[in-house]
N, C-alpha and C positions, 0 to 999 in steps of 0.2 A: 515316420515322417515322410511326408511326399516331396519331396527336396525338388529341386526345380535346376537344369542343368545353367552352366552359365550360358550367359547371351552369346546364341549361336555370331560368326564373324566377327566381332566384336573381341573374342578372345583367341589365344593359341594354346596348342597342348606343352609348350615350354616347362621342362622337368624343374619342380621346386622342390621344397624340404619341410615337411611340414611336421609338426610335434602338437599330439595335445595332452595335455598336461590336466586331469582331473584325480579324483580321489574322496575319501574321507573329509567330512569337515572339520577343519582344527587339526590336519596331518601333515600342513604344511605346504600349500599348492601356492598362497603367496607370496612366500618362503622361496620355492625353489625358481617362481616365476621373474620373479630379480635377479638371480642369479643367473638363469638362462638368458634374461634382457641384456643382460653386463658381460655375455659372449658376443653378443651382435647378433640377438634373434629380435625379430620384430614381435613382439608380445602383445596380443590381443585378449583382454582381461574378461573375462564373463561371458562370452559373445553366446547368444542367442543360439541354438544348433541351427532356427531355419537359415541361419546368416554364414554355414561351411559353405553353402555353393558360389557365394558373391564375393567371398573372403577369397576362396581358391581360384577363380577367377580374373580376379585383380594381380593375384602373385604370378599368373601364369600369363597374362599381358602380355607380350612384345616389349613395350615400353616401359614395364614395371622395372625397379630397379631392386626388387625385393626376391630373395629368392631361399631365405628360412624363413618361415613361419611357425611362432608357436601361438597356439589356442588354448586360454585355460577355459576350460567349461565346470561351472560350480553345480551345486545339489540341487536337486530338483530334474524333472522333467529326462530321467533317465534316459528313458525309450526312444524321446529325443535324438537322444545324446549318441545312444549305439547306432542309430539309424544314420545318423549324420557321421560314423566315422564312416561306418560302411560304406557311403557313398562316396568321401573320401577315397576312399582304400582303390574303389573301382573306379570311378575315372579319369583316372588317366595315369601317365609314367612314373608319376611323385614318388620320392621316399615319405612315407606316411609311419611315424613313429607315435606309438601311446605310453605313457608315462601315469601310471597308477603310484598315491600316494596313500599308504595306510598307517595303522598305529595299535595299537592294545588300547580295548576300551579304559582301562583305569587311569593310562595316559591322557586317552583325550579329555575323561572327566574332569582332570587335574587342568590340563590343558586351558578348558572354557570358564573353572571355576577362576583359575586367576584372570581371566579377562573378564570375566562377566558380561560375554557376549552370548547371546540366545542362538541355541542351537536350532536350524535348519526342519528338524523333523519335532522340535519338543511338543506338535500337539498328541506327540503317540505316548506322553507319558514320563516319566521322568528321565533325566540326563541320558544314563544309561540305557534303558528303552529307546531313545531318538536314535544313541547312537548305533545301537544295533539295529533296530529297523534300518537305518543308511544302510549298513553296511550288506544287509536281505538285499534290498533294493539296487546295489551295486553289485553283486557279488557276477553277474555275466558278463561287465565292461569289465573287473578287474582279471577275469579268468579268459578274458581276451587281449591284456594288457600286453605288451611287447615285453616292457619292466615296470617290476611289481618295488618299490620300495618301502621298508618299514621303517618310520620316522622313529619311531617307540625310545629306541638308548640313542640316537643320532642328536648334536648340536649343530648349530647354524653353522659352523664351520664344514661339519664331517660331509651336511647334506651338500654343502657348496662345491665341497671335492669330490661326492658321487655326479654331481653334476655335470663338471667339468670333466668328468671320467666318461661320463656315458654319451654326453654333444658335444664335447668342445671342436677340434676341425676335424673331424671324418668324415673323406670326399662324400658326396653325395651319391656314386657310383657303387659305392660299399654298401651290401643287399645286408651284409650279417654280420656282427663285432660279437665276438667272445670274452667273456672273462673268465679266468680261474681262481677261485676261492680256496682258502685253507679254514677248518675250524674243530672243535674241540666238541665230542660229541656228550661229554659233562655238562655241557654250558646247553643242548639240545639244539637239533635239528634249527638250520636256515629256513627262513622262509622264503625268500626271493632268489630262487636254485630252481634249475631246469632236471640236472641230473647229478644224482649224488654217487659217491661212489667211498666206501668204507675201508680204510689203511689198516685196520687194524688186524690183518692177517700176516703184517711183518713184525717181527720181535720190535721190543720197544725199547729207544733209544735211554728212553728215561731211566733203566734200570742198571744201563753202563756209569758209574761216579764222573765219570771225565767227560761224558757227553751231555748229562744231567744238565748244569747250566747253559749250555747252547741250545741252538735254534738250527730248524731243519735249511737255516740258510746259510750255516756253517761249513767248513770244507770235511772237517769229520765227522758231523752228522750224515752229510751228503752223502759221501762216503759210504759212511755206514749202511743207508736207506737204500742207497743206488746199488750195492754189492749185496743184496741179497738174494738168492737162485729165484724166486719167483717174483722179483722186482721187474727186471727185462721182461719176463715174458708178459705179466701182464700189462706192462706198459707200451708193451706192440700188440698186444691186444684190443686193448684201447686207442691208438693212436689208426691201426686198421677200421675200428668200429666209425671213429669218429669221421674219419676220411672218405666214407660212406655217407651215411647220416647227413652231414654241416651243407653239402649241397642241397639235400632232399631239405632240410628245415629252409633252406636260404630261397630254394624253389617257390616253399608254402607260404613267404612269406616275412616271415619272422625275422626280425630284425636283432634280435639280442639273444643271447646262449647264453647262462651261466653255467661251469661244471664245477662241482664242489668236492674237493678229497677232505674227508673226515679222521681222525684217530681220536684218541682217548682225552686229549688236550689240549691240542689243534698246534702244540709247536713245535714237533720232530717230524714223525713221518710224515703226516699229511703237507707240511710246509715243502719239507724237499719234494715230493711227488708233486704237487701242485707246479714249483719252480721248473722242474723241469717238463712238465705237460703242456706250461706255456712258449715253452722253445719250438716242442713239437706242431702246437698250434699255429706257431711263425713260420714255422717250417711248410705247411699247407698253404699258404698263403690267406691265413685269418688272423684283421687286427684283433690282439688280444689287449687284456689288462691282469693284472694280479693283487688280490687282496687275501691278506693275512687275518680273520678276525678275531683269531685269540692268540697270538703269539707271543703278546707282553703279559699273558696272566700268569 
């Protein structure tokens, strides 16, 4: 796209906040686009990409009294789409965040069969064919994504809370927000994880009778996890690596980190190591968040 700057004098480079919100069709973009409306972002539904430069413009006004913006940009015309965040991204001081929403194709099928609304790409073929053809066609915005989320087992509730987790008020001056996840590597690999890291080289809690029903959020699980001879060291190992790195990604960029500790179940060890990885996180001076995703199974 040959985007066109805004109108020279007419505008200022005034720092805003801008989010664009695309994905899969049927994964829930205008789902999560109410939700972000209902924080107090200004939501602009479908906009056109040749329409990022006039949009960012107006936000960056003197006079404007706007200063988040979200864009949802729908299917079609991809190439568009990257090209317009790009130029986003480059000019000017903006926090410029992307929000990819995806799903497992069997879901969406489900998904469009109860609405009975006509899939986006259905001239490539049947349901499943459209929807993988999108997902071909998407696959360089979402591997550009800031965050990646998978709508697949999430309710209109769960995704309101990722929401609210990932914009609700964090200043504008915050380049990088971290999360730390915990999960159960039974249940298989996260998808929307930056860097994963595997628990399961410490004894397992699960096999103590008296720790078996607790959770690594417990004082004697904790305990237990925390006091193991290669617990500290790798957890300054880690806490050194990342104290490196979180600049250098905050530098390129990148606006969201997740780190993910894995064990066998996701509710002993990976829980405690998780809990306290986020203190150390705090302790760098990175907002964090923590989520558990299999700790009630």
């Amino acid at each position: 796209m040959a985007a066109k700057p805004p109108g020279r004098g007419r505008y200022s480079l005034d720092v805003a906040d801008f989010l664009i919100l695309t994905g899969l069709s049927g994964a829930g973009r205008s789902e999560a686009a109410k939700h972000i409306e209902d924080m107090g972002w200004f939501v602009i539904d479908n906009l056109p990409p040749e329409l990022i430069p006039d949009v960012a413009g107006l936000a960056r006004a003197d006079e404007s009294s706007i200063d988040r913006v979200a864009l949802t940009l729908g299917s079609g015309r991809h190439a568009e789409v990257a090209s317009g965040i790009d130029w986003l991204r480059s000019s000017g001081d903006d926090r410029v965040r992307t929000l990819f929403l995806s799903a497992r194709t069997p879901v969406l099928v489900q998904r469009y069969e109860a609405t009975r609304r006509r899939h986006p790409y259905k001239a490539f073929g049947s349901l499943s064919d459209a929807i993988e053809s999108e997902r071909v066609a998407l696959e360089t915005i979402q591997a550009d994504a800031d965050v990646v989320i998978d709508t697949s087992d999430l309710h209109v509730h769960q995704l309101r809370d990722r929401i609210i987790e990932l914009f609700g008020d964090t200043p504008s001056h915050v380049r990088l927000q971290t999360q730390v996840m915990s999960f159960g590597y039974k249940y298989g690999l996260p998808l929307d994880v930056d860097l994963v890291l595997d628990c399961r080289f410490l004894p397992n809690p699960h096999w103590v009778p008296a720790l078996r029903p607790m959770s690594g959020r417990d004082e004697p699980v904790r305990d237990f996890v925390l006091g193991q001879p290669l617990t500290e060291p790798f957890l300054a190992h880690l806490q050194a690596m990342l104290a490196e790195v979180l600049p250098a990604y905050a530098a390129e960029g990148k606006a969201y980190l997740t780190v993910a500790f894995g064990c066998t179940g996701g509710r002993h060890r990976s829980v405690a190591i998780a809990e306290r990885m986020a203190s150390e996180l705090a302790a760098l001076g990175y907002p964090q968040s923590v989520r558990h995703t299999h700790i009630d199974r």
